[in-house]
C-alpha positions as CSV (number, residue, x, y, z in Angstrom):
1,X,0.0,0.0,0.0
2,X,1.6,3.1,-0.8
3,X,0.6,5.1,2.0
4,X,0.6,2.0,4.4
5,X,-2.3,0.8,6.3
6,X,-3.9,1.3,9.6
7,X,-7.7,0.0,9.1
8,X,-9.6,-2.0,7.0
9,X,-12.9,-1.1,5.6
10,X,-16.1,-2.0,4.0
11,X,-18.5,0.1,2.3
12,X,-22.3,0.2,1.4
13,X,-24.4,2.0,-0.9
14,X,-27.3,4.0,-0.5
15,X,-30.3,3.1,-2.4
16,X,-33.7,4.4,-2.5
17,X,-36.4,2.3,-1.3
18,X,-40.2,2.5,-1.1
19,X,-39.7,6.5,-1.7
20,X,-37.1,6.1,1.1
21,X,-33.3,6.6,1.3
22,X,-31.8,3.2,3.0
23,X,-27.9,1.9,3.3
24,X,-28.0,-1.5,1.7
25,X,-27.9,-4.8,4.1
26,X,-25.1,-6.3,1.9
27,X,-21.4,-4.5,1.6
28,X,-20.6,-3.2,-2.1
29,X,-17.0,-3.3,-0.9
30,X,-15.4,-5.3,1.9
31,X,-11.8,-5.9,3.6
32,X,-10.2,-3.1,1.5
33,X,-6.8,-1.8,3.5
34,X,-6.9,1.6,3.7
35,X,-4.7,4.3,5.8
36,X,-7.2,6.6,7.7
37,X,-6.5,10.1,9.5
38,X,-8.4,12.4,11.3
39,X,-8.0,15.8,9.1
40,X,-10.0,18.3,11.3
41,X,-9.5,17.9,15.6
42,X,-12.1,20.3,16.1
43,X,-15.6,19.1,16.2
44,X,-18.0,20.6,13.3
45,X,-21.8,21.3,14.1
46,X,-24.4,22.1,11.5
47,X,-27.8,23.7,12.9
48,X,-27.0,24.5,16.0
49,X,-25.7,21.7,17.0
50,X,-28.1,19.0,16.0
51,X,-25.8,17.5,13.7
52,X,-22.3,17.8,14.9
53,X,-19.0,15.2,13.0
54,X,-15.3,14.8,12.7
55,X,-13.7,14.8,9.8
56,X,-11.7,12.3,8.5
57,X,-9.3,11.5,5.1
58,X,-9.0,8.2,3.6
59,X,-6.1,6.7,1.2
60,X,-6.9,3.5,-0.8
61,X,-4.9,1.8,-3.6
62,X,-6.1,1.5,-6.8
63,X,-9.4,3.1,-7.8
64,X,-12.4,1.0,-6.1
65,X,-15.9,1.6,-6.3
66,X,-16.4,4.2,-3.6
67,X,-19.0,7.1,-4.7
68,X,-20.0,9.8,-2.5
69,X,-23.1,9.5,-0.1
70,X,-21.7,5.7,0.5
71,X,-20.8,4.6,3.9
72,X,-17.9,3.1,5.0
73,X,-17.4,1.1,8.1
74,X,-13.6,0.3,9.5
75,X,-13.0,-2.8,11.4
76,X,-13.5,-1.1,15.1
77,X,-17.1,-1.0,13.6
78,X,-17.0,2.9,13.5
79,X,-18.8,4.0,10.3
80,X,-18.3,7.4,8.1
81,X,-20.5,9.2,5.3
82,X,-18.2,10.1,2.3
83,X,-18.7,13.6,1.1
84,X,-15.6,13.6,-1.2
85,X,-14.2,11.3,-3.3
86,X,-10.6,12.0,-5.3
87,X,-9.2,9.0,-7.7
88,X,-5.8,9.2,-9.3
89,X,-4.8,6.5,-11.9
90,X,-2.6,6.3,-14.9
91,X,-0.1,8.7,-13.2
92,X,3.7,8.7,-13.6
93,X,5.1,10.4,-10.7
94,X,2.2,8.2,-8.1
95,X,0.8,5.4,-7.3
96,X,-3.2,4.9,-8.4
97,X,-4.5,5.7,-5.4
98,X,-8.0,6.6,-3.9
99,X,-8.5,9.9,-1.3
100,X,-12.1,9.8,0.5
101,X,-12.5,12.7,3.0
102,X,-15.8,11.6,5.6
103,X,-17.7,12.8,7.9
104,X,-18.2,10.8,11.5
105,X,-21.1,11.6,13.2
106,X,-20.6,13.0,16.7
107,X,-21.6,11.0,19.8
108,X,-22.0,11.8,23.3
């Protein structure tokens, strides 16, 4: 991996429903090495606080199937929204490789 690894994750796609927006039971992507930071130490909070996240940046090889809105789940079962999604391939001076900044929600 070329930026190492530190987690493993899977991923699952979110499909509409019966008029209603639902992750998928089954994973679109699983056991995928990854290299995870946290990006942002201060904790964000939309609408006054209702919704409050950390922010985190992911690095993949290759280019998988990762789209924005999926979620992704690491193997200490904590699970990010992607709101970003970067792919590099065919390059000469890097590695193909796969930058995913999420969101984590916020708990208490």
């Amino acid at each position: 991996m070329m930026f190492g690894c530190n987690n493993i994750i899977s991923t699952k796609r979110l499909t509409l429903s019966s008029s209603k927006e639902t992750y998928s039971a089954s994973t679109t992507l699983s056991g995928l090495p990854c290299y995870i930071e946290h990006i942002n130490p201060e904790l964000a909070a939309m609408f006054d606080g209702a919704n409050a996240f950390y922010t985190y940046k992911c690095f993949v090889d290759g280019t998988p199937d990762i789209v924005i809105s999926d979620k992704v789940i690491d193997q200490a079962s904590n699970e990010y929204i992607v709101f970003g999604v970067q792919k590099y391939s065919n390059n000469v001076d890097v590695d193909n490789h796969t930058e995913i900044l999420m969101h984590k929600p916020y708990t208490a």
